[in-house]
Rosetta silent file (secondary structure, phi, psi, omega in degrees, C-alpha in Angstrom):
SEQUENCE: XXXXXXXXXXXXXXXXXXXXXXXXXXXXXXXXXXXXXXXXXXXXXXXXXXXXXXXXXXXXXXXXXXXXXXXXXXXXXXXXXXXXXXXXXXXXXXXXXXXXX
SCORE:     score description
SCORE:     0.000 S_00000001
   1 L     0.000  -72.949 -177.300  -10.451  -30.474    4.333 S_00000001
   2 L  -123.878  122.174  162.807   -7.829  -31.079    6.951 S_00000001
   3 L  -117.373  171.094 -178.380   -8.715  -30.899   10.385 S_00000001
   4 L  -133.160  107.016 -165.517   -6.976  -31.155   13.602 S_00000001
   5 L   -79.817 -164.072  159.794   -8.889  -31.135   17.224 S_00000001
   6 H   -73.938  -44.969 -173.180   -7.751  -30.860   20.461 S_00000001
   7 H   -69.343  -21.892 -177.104   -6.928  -34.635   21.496 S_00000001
   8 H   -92.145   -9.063  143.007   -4.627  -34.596   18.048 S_00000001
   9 H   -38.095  -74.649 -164.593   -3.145  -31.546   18.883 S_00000001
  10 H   -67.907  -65.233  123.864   -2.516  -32.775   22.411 S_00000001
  11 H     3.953 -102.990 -147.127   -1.161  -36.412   20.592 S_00000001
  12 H   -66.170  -33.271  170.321    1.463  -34.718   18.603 S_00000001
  13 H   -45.424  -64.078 -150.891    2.702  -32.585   21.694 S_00000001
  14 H   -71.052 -106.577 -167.613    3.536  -35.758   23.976 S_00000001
  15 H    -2.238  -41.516 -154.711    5.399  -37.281   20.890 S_00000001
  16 H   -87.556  -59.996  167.194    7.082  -34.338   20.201 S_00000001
  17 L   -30.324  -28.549 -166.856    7.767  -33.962   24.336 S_00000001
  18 L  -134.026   12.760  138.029    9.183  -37.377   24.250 S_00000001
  19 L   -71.107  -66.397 -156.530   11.362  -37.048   20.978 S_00000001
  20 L   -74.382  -53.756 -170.401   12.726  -33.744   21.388 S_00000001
  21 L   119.518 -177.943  179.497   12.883  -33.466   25.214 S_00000001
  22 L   -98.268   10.853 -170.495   11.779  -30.803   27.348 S_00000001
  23 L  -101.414  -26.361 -159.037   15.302  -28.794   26.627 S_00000001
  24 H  -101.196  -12.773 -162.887   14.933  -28.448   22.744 S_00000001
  25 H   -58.362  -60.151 -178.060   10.686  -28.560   22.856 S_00000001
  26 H   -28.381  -58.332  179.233   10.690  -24.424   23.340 S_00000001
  27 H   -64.589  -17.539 -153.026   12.816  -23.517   20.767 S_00000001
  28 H   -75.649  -55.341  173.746   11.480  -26.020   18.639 S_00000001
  29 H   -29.752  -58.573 -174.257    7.824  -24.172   19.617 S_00000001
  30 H   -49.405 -102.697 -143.645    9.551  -20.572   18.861 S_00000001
  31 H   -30.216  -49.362  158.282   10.769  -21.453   15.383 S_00000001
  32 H   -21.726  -76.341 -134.726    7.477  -23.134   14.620 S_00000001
  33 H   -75.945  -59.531 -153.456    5.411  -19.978   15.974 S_00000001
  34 H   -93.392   13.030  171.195    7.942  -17.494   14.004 S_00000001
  35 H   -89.356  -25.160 -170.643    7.956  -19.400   10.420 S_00000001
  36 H   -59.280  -46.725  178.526    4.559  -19.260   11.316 S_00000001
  37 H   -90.406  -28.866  143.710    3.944  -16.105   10.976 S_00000001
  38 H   -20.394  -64.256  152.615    6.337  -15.280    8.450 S_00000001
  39 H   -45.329  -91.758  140.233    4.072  -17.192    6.261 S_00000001
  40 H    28.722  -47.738 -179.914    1.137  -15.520    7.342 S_00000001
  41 H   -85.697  -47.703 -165.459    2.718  -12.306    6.111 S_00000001
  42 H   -83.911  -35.522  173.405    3.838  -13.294    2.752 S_00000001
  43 H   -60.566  -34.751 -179.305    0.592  -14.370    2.550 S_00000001
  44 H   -72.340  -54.985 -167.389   -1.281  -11.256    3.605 S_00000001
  45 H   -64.730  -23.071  156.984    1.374   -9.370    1.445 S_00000001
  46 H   -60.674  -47.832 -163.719    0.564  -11.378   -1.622 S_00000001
  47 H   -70.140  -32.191  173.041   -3.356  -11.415   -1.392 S_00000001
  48 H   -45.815 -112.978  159.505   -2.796   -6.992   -1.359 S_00000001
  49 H    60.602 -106.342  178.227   -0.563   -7.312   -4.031 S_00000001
  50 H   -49.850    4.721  169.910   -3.232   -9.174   -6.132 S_00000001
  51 L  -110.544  -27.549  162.448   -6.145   -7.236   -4.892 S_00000001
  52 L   -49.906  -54.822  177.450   -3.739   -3.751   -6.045 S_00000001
  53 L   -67.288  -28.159  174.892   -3.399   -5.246   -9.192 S_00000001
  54 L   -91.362   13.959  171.432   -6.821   -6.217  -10.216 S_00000001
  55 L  -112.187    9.395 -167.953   -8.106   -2.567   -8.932 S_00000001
  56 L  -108.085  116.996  172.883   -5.397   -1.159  -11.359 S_00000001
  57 L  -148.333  116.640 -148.541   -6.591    0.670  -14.161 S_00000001
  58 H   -45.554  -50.717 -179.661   -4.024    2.016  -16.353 S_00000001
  59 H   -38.546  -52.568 -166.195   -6.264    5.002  -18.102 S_00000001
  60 H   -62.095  -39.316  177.526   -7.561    6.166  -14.893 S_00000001
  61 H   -76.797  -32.693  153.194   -4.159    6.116  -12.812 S_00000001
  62 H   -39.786  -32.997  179.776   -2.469    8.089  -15.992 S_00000001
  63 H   -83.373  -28.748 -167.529   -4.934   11.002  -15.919 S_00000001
  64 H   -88.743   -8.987  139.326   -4.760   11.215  -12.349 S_00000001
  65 H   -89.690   -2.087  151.694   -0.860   11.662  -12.692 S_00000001
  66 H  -117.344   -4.943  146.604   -0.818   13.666  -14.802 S_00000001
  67 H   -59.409  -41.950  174.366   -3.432   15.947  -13.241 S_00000001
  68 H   -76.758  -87.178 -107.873   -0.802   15.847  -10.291 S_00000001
  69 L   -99.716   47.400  170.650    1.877   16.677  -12.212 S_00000001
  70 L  -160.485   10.278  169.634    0.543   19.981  -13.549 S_00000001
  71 L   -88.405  138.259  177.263   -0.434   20.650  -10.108 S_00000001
  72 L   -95.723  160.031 -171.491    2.358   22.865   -8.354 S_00000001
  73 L  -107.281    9.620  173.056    3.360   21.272   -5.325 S_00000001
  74 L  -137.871  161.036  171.191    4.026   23.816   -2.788 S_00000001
  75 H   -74.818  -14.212  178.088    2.090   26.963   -1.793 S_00000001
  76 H   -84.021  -58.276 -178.282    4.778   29.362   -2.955 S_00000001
  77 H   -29.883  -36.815 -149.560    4.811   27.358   -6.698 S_00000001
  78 H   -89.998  -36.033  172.399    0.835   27.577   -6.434 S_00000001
  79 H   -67.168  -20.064 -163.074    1.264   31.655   -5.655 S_00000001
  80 H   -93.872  -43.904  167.052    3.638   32.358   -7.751 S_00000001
  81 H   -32.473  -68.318 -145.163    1.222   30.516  -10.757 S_00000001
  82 H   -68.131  -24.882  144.544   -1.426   32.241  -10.028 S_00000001
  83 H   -39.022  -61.442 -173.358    0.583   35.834  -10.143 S_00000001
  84 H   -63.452  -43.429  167.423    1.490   35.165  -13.302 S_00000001
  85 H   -31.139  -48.536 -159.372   -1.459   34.097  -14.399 S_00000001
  86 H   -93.443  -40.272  158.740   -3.094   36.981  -13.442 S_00000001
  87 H   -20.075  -60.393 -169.182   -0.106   39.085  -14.720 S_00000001
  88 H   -83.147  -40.495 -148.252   -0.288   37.966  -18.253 S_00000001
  89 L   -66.887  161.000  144.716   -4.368   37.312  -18.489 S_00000001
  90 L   -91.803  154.263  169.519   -5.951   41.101  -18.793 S_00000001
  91 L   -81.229 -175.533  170.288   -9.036   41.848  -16.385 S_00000001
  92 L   -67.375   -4.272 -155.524  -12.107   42.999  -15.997 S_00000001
  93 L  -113.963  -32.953  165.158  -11.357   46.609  -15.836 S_00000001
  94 L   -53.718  115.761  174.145   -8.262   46.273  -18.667 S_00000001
  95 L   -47.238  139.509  171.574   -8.630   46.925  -21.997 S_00000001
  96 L  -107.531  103.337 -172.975   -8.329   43.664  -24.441 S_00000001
  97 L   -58.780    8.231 -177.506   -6.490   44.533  -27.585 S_00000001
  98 L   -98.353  -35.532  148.970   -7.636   41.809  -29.583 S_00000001
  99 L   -57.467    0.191  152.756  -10.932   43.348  -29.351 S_00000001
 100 L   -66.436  131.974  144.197  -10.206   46.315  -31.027 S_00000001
 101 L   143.269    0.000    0.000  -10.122   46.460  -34.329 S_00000001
């Protein structure tokens, strides 16, 4: 589409060298170099962006929060569940009174 070699490259330096001077060419370089990459960034941060969103799929990321969120989130929460659990449930060795009867 657009290219640029080395002799034009080289070509726009001298120009620029014998507009700007050799006191303002550096900074001129800097600003260049750090808009550059600026850009660069918003760019990179856009194409995630759009590659997050078109991997985004609402059913699946709903079940999977709400899987977490019936999850307890520490080991004493996950202990203390599972006490109760076993509190309330009867065992193997415990009669079950619904079977009676």
């Amino acid at each position: 589409m657009f290219e640029v070699g080395f002799t034009e490259i080289v070509l726009i330096f001298a120009i620029a060298l014998l507009v700007l001077g050799p006191a303002r060419l550096p900074k001129l370089a800097a600003d260049l170099g750090r808009w550059a990459g600026r850009a660069r960034a918003m760019a990179r941060q856009l194409r995630a962006q759009l590659e997050q969103e078109v991997r985004y799929d609402p059913l699946r990321d709903d079940a999977t929060t709400d899987a977490q969120a019936q999850r307890p989130t520490s080991r004493a929460a996950a202990a203390a569940a599972a006490s109760t659990a076993s509190a309330t449930s009867p065992g193997p060795d415990t009669p079950d009174d619904s079977r009676t009867g």
